[in-house]
Structure formats: structure tokens, C-alpha cells
RODO-2510 file (C-alpha; in nm, 4 decimals, decimal comma):
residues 436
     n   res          X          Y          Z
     1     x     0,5319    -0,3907    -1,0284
     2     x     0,3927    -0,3424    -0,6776
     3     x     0,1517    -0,0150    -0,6406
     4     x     0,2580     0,0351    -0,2768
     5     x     0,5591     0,2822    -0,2105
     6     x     0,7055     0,0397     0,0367
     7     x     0,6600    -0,2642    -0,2423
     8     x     0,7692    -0,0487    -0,5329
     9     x     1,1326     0,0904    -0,2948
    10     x     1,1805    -0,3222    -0,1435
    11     x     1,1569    -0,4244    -0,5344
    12     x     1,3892    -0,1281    -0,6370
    13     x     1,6189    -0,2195    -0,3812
    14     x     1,6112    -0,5864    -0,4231
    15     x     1,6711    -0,5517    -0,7740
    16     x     1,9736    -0,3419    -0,7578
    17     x     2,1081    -0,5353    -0,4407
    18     x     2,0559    -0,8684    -0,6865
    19     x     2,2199    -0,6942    -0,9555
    20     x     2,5297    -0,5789    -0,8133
    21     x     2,5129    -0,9290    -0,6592
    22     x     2,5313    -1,0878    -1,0262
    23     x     2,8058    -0,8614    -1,1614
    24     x     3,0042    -0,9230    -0,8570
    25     x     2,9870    -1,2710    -0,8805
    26     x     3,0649    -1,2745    -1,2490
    27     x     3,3861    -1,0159    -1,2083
    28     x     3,4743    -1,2997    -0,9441
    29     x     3,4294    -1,5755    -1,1529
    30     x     3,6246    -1,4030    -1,4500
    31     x     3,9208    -1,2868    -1,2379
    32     x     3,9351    -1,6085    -1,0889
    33     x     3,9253    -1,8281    -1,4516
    34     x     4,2269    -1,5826    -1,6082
    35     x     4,4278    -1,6272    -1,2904
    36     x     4,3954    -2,0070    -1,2974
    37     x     4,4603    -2,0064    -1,6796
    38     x     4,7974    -1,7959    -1,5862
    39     x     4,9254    -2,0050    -1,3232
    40     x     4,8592    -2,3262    -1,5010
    41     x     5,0193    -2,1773    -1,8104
    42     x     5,3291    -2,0749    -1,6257
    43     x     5,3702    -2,4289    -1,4808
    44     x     5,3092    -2,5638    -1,7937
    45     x     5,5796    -2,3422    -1,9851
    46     x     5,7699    -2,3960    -1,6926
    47     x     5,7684    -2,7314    -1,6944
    48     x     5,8533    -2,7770    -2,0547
    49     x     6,1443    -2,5342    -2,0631
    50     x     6,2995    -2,8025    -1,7987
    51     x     6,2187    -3,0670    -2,0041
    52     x     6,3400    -2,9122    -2,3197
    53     x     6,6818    -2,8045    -2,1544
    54     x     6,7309    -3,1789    -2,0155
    55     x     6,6176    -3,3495    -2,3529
    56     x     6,8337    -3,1825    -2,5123
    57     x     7,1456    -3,3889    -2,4332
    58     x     6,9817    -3,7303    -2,4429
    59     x     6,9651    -3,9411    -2,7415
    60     x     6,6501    -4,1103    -2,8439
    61     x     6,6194    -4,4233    -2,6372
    62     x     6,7110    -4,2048    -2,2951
    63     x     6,4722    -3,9556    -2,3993
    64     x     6,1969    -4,2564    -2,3944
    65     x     6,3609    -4,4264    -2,0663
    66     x     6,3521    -4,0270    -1,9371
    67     x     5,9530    -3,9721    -1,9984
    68     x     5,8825    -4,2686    -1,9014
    69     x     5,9937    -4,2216    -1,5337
    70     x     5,8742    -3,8584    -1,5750
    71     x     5,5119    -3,9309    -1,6782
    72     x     5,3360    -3,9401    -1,3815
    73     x     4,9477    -3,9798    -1,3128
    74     x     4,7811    -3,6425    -1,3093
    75     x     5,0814    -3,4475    -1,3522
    76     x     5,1868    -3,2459    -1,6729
    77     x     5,2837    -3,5754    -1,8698
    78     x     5,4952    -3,5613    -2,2646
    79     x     5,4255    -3,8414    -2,4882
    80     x     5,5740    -3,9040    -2,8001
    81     x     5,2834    -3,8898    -3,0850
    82     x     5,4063    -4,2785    -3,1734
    83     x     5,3006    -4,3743    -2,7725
    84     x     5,0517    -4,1509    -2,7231
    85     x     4,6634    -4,2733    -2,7624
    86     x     4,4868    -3,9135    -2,7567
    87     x     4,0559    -3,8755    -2,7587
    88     x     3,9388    -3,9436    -3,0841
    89     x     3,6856    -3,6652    -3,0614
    90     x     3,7167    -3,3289    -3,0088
    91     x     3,4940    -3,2119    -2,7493
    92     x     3,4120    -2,8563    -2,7057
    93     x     3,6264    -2,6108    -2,5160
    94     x     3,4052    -2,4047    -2,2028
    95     x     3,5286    -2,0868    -2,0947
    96     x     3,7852    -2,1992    -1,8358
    97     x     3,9643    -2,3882    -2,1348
    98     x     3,9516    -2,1081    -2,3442
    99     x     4,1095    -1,8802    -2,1192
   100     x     4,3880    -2,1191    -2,0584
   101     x     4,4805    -2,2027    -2,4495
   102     x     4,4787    -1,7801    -2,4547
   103     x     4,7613    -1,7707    -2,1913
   104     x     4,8882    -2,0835    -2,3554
   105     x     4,9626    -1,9021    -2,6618
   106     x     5,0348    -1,5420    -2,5568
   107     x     5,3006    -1,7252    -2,3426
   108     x     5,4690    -1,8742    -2,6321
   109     x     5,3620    -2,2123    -2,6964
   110     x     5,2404    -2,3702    -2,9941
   111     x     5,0070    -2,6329    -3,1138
   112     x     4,8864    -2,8071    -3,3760
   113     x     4,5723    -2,9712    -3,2601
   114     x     4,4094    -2,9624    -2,9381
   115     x     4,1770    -3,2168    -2,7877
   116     x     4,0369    -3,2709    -2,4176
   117     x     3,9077    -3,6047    -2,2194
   118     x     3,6374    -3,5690    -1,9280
   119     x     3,6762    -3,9451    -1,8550
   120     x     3,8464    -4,0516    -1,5965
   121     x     3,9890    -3,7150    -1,5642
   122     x     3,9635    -3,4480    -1,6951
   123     x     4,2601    -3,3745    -1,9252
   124     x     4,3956    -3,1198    -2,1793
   125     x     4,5585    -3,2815    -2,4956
   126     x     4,7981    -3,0331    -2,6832
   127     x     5,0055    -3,1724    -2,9757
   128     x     5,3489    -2,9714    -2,9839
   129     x     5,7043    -3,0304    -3,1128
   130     x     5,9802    -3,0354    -2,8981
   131     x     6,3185    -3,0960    -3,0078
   132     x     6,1864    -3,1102    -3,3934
   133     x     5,9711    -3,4473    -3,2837
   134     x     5,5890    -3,4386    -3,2717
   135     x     5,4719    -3,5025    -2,8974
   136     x     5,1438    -3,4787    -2,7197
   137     x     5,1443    -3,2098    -2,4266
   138     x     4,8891    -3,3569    -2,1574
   139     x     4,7525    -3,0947    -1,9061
   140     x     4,5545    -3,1979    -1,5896
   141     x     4,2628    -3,0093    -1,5763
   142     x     4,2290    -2,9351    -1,1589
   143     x     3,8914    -3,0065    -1,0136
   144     x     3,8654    -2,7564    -0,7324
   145     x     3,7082    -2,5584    -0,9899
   146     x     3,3357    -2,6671    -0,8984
   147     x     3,3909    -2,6881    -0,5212
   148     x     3,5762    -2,2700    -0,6037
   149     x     3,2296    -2,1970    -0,7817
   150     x     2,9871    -2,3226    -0,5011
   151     x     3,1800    -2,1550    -0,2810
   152     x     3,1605    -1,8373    -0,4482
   153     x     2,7848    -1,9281    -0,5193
   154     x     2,7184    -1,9822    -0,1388
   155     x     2,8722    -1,7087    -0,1041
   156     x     2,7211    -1,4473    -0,2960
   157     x     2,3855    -1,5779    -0,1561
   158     x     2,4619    -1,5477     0,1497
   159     x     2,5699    -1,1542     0,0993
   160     x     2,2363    -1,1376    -0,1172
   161     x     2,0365    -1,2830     0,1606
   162     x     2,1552    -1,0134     0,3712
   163     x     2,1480    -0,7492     0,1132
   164     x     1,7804    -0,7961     0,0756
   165     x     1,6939    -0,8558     0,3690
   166     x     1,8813    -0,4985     0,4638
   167     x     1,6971    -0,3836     0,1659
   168     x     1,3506    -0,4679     0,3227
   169     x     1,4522    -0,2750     0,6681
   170     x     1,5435     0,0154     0,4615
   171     x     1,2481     0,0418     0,2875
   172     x     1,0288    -0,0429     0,5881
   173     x     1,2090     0,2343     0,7153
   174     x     1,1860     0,4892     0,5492
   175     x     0,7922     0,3921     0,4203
   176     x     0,7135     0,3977     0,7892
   177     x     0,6944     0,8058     0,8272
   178     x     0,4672     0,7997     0,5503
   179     x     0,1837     0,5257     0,6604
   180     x     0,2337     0,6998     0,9649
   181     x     0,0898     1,0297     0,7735
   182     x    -0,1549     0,8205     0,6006
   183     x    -0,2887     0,6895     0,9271
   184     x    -0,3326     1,0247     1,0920
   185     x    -0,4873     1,2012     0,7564
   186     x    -0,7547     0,8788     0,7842
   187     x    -0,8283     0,9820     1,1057
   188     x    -0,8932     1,3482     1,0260
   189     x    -1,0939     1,2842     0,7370
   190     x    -1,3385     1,0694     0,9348
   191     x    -1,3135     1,3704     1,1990
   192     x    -1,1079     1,2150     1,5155
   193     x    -0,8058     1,4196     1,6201
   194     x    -0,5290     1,2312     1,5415
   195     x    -0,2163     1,2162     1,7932
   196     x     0,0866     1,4635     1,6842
   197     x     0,2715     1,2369     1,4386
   198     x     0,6775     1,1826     1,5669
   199     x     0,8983     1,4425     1,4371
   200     x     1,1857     1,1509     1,3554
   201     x     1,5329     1,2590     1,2423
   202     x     1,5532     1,2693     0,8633
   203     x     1,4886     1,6175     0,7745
   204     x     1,2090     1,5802     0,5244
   205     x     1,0442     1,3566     0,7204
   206     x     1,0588     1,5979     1,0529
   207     x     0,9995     1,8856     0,8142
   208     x     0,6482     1,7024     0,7031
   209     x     0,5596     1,5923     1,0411
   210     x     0,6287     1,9276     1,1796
   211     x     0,3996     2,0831     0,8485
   212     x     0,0780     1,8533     0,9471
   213     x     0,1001     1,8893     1,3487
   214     x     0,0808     2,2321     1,2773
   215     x    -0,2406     2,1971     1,0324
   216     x    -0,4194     1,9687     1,2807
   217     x    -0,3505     2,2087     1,5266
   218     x    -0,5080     2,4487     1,3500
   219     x    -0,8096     2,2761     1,2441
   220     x    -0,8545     2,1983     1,5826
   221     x    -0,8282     2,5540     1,6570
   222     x    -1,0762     2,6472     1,3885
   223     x    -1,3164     2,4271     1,4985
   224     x    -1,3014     2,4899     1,8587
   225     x    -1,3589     2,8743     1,8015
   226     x    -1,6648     2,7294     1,5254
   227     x    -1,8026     2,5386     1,7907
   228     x    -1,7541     2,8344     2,0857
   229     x    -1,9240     3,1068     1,8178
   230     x    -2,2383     2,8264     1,7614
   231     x    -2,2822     2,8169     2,1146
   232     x    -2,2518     3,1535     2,2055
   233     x    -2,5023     3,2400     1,8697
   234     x    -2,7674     2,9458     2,0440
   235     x    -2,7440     3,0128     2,3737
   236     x    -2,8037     3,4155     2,3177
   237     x    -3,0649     3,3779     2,0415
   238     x    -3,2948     3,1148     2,2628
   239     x    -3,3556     3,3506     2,5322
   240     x    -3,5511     3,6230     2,3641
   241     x    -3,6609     3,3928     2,0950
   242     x    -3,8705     3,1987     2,3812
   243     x    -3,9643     3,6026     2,5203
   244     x    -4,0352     3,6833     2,1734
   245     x    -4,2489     3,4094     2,1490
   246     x    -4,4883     3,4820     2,4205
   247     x    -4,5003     3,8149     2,3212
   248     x    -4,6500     3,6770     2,0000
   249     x    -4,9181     3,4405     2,0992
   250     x    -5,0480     3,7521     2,2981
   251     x    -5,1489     3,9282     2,0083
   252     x    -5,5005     3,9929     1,8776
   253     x    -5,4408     3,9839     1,5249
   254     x    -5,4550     3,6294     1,4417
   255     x    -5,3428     3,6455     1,0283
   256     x    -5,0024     3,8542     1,1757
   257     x    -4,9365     3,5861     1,4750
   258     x    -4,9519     3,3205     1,2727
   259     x    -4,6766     3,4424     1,0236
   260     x    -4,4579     3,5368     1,3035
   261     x    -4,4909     3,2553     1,4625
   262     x    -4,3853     3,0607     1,1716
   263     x    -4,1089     3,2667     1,1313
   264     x    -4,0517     3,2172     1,5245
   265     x    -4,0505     2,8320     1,4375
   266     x    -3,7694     2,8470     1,1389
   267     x    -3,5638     3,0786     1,3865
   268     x    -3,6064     2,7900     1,6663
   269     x    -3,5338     2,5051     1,3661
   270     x    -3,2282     2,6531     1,2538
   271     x    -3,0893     2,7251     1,5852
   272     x    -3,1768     2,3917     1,7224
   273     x    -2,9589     2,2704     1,3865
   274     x    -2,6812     2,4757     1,5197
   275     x    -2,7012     2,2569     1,8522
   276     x    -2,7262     1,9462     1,7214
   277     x    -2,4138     2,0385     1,4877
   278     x    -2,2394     2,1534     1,7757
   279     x    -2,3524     1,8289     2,0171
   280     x    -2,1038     1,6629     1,7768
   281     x    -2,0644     1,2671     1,8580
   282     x    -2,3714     1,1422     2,0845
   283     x    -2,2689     1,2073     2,4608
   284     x    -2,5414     0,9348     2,5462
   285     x    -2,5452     0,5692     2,6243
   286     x    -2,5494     0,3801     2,3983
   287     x    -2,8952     0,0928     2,4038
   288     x    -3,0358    -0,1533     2,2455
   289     x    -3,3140    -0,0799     2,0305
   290     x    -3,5593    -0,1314     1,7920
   291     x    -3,5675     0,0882     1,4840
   292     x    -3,9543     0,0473     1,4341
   293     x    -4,0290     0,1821     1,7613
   294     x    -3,7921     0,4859     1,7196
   295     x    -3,9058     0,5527     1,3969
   296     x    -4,2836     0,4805     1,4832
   297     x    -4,2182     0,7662     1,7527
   298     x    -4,0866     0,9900     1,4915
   299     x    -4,4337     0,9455     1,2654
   300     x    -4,6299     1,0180     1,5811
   301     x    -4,4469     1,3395     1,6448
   302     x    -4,4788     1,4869     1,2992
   303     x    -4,8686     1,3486     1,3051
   304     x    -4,9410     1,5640     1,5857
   305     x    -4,7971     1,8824     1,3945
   306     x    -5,0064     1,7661     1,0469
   307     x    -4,7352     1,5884     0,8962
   308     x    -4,8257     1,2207     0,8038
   309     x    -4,5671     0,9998     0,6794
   310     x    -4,5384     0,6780     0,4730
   311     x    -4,3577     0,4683     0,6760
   312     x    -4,2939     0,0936     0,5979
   313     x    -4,1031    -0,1009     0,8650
   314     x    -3,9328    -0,4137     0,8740
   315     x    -4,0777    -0,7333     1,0290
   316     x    -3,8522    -0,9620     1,2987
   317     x    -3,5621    -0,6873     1,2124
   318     x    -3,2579    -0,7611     1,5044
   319     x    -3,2500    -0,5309     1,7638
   320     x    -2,9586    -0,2546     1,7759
   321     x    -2,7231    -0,0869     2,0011
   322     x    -2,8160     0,2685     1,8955
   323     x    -2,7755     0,6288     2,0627
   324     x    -3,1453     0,7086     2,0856
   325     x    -3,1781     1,0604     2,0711
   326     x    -2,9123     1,0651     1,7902
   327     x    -3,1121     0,8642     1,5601
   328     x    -3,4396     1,1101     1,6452
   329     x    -3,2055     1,3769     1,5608
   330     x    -3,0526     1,2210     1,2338
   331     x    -3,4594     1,1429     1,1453
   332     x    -3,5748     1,5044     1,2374
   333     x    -3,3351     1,6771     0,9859
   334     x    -3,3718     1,4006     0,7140
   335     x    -3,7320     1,4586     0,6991
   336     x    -3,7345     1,8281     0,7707
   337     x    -3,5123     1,8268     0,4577
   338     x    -3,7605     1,6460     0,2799
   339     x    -4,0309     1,8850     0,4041
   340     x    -3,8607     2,1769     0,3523
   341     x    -3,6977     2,0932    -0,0369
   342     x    -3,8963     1,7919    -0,1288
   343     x    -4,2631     1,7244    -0,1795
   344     x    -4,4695     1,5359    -0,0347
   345     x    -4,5226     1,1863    -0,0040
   346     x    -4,2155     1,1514     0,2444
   347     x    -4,1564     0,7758     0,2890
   348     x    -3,9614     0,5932     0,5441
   349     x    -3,8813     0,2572     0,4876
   350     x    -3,6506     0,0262     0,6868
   351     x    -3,5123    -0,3090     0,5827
   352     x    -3,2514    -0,5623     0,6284
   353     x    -3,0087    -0,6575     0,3369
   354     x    -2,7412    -0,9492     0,5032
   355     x    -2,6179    -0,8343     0,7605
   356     x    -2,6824    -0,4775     0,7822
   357     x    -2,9434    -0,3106     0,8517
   358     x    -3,1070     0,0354     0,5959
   359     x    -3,2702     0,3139     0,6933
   360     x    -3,4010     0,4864     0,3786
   361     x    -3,5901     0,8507     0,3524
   362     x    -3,7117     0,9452     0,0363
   363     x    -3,9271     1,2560    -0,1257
   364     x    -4,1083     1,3324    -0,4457
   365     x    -3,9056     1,6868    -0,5565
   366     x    -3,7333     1,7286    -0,7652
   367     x    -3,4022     1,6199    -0,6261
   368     x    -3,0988     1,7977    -0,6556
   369     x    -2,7930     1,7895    -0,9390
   370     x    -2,5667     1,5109    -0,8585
   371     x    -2,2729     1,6889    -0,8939
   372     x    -2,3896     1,9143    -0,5813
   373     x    -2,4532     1,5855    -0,3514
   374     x    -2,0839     1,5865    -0,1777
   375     x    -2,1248     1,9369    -0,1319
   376     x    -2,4394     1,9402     0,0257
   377     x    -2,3244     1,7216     0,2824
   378     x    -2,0736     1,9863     0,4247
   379     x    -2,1764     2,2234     0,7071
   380     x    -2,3417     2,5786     0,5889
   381     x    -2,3665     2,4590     0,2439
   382     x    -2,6879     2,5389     0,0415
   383     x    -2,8162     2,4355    -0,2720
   384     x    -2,9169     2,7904    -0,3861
   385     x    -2,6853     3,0279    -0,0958
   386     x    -2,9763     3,3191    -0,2426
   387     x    -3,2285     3,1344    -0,0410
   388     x    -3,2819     3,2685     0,3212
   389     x    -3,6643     3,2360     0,3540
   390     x    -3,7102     2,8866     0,3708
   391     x    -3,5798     2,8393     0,7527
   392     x    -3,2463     2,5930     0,6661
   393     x    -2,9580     2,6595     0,7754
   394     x    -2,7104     2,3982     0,5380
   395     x    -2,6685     2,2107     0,8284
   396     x    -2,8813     1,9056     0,7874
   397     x    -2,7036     1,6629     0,5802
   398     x    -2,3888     1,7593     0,7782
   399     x    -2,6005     1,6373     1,0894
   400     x    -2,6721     1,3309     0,9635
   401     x    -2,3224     1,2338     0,7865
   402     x    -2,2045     1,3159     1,1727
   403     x    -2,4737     1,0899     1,2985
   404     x    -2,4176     0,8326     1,0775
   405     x    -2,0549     0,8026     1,1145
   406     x    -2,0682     0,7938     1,4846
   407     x    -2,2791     0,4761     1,4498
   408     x    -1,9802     0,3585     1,1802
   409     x    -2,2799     0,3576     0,9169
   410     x    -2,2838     0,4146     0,5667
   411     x    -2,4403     0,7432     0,4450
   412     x    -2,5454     0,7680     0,0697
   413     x    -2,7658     1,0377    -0,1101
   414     x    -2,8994     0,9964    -0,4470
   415     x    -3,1929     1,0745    -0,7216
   416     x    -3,4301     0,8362    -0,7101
   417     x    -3,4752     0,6932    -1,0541
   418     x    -3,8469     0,7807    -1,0216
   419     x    -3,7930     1,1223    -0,8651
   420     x    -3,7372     1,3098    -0,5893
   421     x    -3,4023     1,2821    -0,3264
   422     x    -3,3371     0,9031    -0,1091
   423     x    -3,0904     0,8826     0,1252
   424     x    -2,9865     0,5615     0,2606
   425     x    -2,8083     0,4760     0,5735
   426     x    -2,6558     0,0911     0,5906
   427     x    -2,6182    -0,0054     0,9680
   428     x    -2,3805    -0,2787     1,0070
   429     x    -2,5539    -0,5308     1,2613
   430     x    -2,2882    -0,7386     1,3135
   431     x    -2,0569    -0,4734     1,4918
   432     x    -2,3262    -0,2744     1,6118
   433     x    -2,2548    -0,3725     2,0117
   434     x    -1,8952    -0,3091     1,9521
   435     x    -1,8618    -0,0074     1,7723
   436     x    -2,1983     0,2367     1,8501
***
């Protein structure tokens, strides 16, 4: 059985098309043998009444001269038993005889033995007695019963061709609306905004179209008004954060400017999450690159503020056709993470496995619960929500899915069987130019 809808309705369809198909062509067949059987049997009781009533008033030796100019090649022929020369064998009866010998006898006629010759024609042999003598009855069988069949064969094809192929549009049909829906729900899961699907005619299918324009709409809606809020929260935070600032390194006490400005610092981290969450897609161009260098900038960076990293690059790696800042962005809140959650070593490794291309950060925590992983990787979500004081805002990972799927790369986060978290991102070289 076919999983798809559209195979599963076309086989439904099909079937019932080929089964009404069979049943008609069987009723056809049957009406047709019974109606043959009738009309032969009528000729034949015809035929003998006429003979009977003419026989009747002849004496033996004109009854003989009468058959004998009677008895005609493939015509309903009487033979006395004495000059008749019958099949020896029987040979078995198919349906079309049956039916006849039915009619035969609900007509009125009787026999004593019946026998039946394919070669050279086909004929019926009945032996009956007429005028208290013992003759054989012999019944043409008509051959325009094959060429009737093939007709009826070619012709219930032909309808079935046309059934199933009218079966396949239907389905198609009516299967459309729905990979319609399918496509559109693909394309807001990987977050595009799909075009408003066509309302159509049918009433369920308008009635769902009408349903999911409305809840793209308001997704869209919702995350216009997220994205407006973010920016307003950014924009009006930054300003007397940077005042703030100043204000701080000013200060004499050296133990109390150093904890503010730390605190400063996670203020400044998590709203610079909220604008790289809100920067969406990478408005950039698009260049050719080499991971190394980007990530050897990285480990400079985080030298200069004490951080050192483990960083193991790839040797003659293919060049890439990155967004730049994205990928310093998608490498800023990877290893923050790991900073912030992990332990220390944090290593970077990158490495090519056929023909993409992974970029792998790992820590030495203690990981998180795998059941947690998918919902870590959806904005504002924390592991422990209680936790306020260690500067994240539970918008990393949801930076770097975004990241990642702009650059149609693969994003996975797991427990490294020897501790801490690793999260791998698979870069697919080949459509690199095409797709970044």
C-alpha cells in the first residue's frame, strides 16, 4: 500500500474503478451468454416444430428424401440415429453450452444424450425422438462469440483506461491543496514567510487555506512587534549603558568598579544578543573565505581579553562563500556559551568529512540533559529560568541555529561522550557559492 495520500486515494480509486470495471464486464458477458442461449433455443424449437408438423404426413422413405434436402452445412441439421456418425467422446460443456441446454430444456425439449464436436466446427449433438424414431438434433455452435468477447474486452479497457486515468486527475486533484499546505508549513518551519496559500473552491479546502493565511499572518505579526520591542529595548538601553559606563571607570574605588563594570559587560553581552537575534539573516555579502583565518581572528580576540582557546584547524581545507561577520557572530555566542556554562578547556576544531565542511566547539562542563537540547535552541529559553546572574540571555543557541541555517548548514548539539557540551555545524561545500 502506498504511504503517500495521493498514492494511497490513486490506488483506492484505481481499485474501485477496476472493480466496477470487472463486474461490468462480467454482468455483460452473462446477459449476453443467456440471450444467445434464448435465441438459439427458440430457433431451434422453432425449427423442429416445422419439421415435426411436415414429417408428420410423410412416410418413411420421404421423410429420408425430406432431410436429406433439408440438411444443410452449418444449419440446424436432423439425422436419423441409423445415418448419423456423432463424436465418440463427450467433451466437456463451458458455460455458453450450459446456458443453452438450460433454455433447451426449460423450453421443452428433451434429450437423451448430448455430445459436442470442436472440429471442423463447432457443433452441438442432441439425441431426441421425433415422431417416436430416435434422431440426432445437430446445433451449430456460432463463432462470433470470441470476436463478441474481444470486443467487449477492448472495450472495457478502453473505459478502464480512462477510468484510471480520470482516477489519477482526481486524486492529483484533490492531493494538490494539501502538498500545497505541506510546502508552505516547510517554509515556516525553516523561518521564510511563505506566500498566502490559494483559497480554491472546495469548502474544506478554502476553509483550511483561509485557517493557515490567517496563522502566518499572525506569526508574522508576532514577530514583527518581537523584533520592534528588541529594538526599541537595544537601542534605549545602549545609550546610558555607554554613559553609565564612563561614569564607572571614573571612580576611585577600584574593588566596586571592577564589579560594576562586569556587570556593565553582561548588560552590553546580552543586549548585543538581542541585536544579533534581531539582525536575523546576514544583510552582508556574501565572500569567499577561509575558516582558519576567521576562526584564527576569533582566538586572537578572546586572547586579548585572557581567554585562550584550543583551536585545531584544518590543513588545505577549500575555501568558502561565507557571510563574515555572521560566522564571528555564530563563534562569539558558541564560545561565550561555553564560557559562561562550560569549563574550561574550550576547543575549536575544524575539519573536512567528504564534501562538507565541520565546525565543532566543545567544553569540559558538565553538559546539559538531552532531553533539554531542542529546547535550548529556541529564543529566551534557559536551562535553569532561576538563573539571572550569569549575564545570558537564552538567546545564543537560537543565534547560531539562525546562523547556521542561513548558510543551509547543519546544526547539532550533543554530550560529548567524554564530557562537557559539542556542537557541530556541517557546511556543505559543494553548494556553498550557490546557496550562502
Amino acid at each position: 500500500m502506498p504511504r503517500s495520500l495521493f498514492g494511497r486515494l490513486a490506488a483506492m480509486l484505481v481499485g474501485l474503478v477496476m472493480v466496477s470495471q470487472l463486474f461490468t464486464l462480467g454482468l455483460l458477458h452473462y446477459n449476453w451468454r443467456h440471450q444467445m442461449a434464448q435465441q438459439i433455443s427458440e430457433e431451434v424449437i422453432d425449427a423442429l416444430a416445422d419439421l415435426e408438423s411436415t414429417l408428420a404426413n410423410m412416410n418413411a422413405d420421404e421423410r429420408a428424401l425430406y432431410l436429406d434436402a433439408y440438411n444443410r452445412p452449418f444449419s440446424i441439421n436432423l439425422l436419423p440415429r441409423t445415418a448419423a456418425r456423432p463424436p465418440i467422446n463427450h467433451q466437456p460443456l463451458d458455460g455458453d453450452l450450459d446456458a443453452l441446454l438450460i433454455h433447451l430444456k426449460a423450453d421443452g425439449l428433451a434429450f437423451n444424450d448430448v455430445r459436442f464436436q470442436l472440429l471442423p466446427k463447432p457443433l452441438l449433438w442432441l439425441q431426441i425422438n421425433m415422431l417416436n424414431e430416435p434422431h440426432w438434433l445437430v446445433i451449430p455452435i456460432g463463432s462470433p462469440q470470441p470476436q463478441l468477447r474481444t470486443t467487449l474486452s477492448l472495450a472495457v479497457l478502453g473505459f478502464s483506461a480512462i477510468a484510471v486515468v480520470a482516477a489519477f486527475f482526481f486524486a492529483w486533484y484533490l492531493n494538490r491543496p494539501l502538498k500545497q499546505l505541506i510546502s508552505a508549513a516547510r517554509q515556516l518551519t525553516q523561518g521564510e514567510h511563505p506566500a498566502p496559500l490559494p483559497e480554491g473552491k472546495m469548502r474544506e479546502t478554502r476553509s483550511l487555506a483561509k485557517t493557515f493565511n490567517s496563522m502566518t499572518q499572525a506569526l508574522q505579526q508576532a514577530e514583527t512587534d518581537r523584533r520592534v520591542m528588541l529594538a526599541g529595548i537595544s537601542h534605549d538601553v545602549r545609550t546610558p549603558l555607554t554613559r553609565l559606563r564612563l561614569g564607572v571607570e571614573m571612580m576611585q574605588d577600584n574593588s566596586l568598579r571592577e564589579g560594576m563594570l562586569t556587570d556593565i559587560d553582561d548588560i552590553d553581552r546580552i543586549v548585543r544578543q538581542f541585536r544579533d537575534f534581531i539582525a536575523g539573516e546576514p544583510e552582508e555579502q556574501a565572500q569567499v573565505c577561509d575558516l582558519n583565518e576567521l576562526l584564527r581572528d576569533t582566538q586572537d580576540r578572546y586572547q586579548r581579553q585572557g581567554l585562550m582557546l584550543q583551536i585545531q584547524p584544518a590543513v588545505d581545507i577549500p575555501l568558502v562563500k561565507v557571510h563574515p561577520l555572521a560566522i564571528q557572530r555564530l563563534l562569539t555566542n558558541l564560545i561565550d556559551n561555553a564560557r559562561l556554562y562550560g569549563a574550561p578547556p574550550i576547543e575549536i576544531t575544524i575539519k573536512q568529512i567528504d564534501a562538507r565542511l565541520i565546525l565543532q566547539v566543545r567544553d569540559h562542563g558538565q553538559g546539559i540533559p538531552s532531553h533539554m537540547i531542542l529546547t535550548l535552541m529556541q529564543p529566551f529559553t534557559r536551562l535553569d529560568p532561576a538563573r539571572r546572574a550569569d549575564g545570558g540571555s537564552g538567546l545564543g543557541l537560537a543565534i547560531v541555529r539562525r546562523i547556521a541555517d542561513a548558510h543551509r548548514a547543519e546544526l547539532q548539539v550533543s554530550n560529548h561522550p567524554a564530557g562537557g557540551l559539542l556542537v557541530s555545524i556541517a557546511f556543505p561545500i559543494a553548494t556553498q557559492a550557490q546557496n550562502a
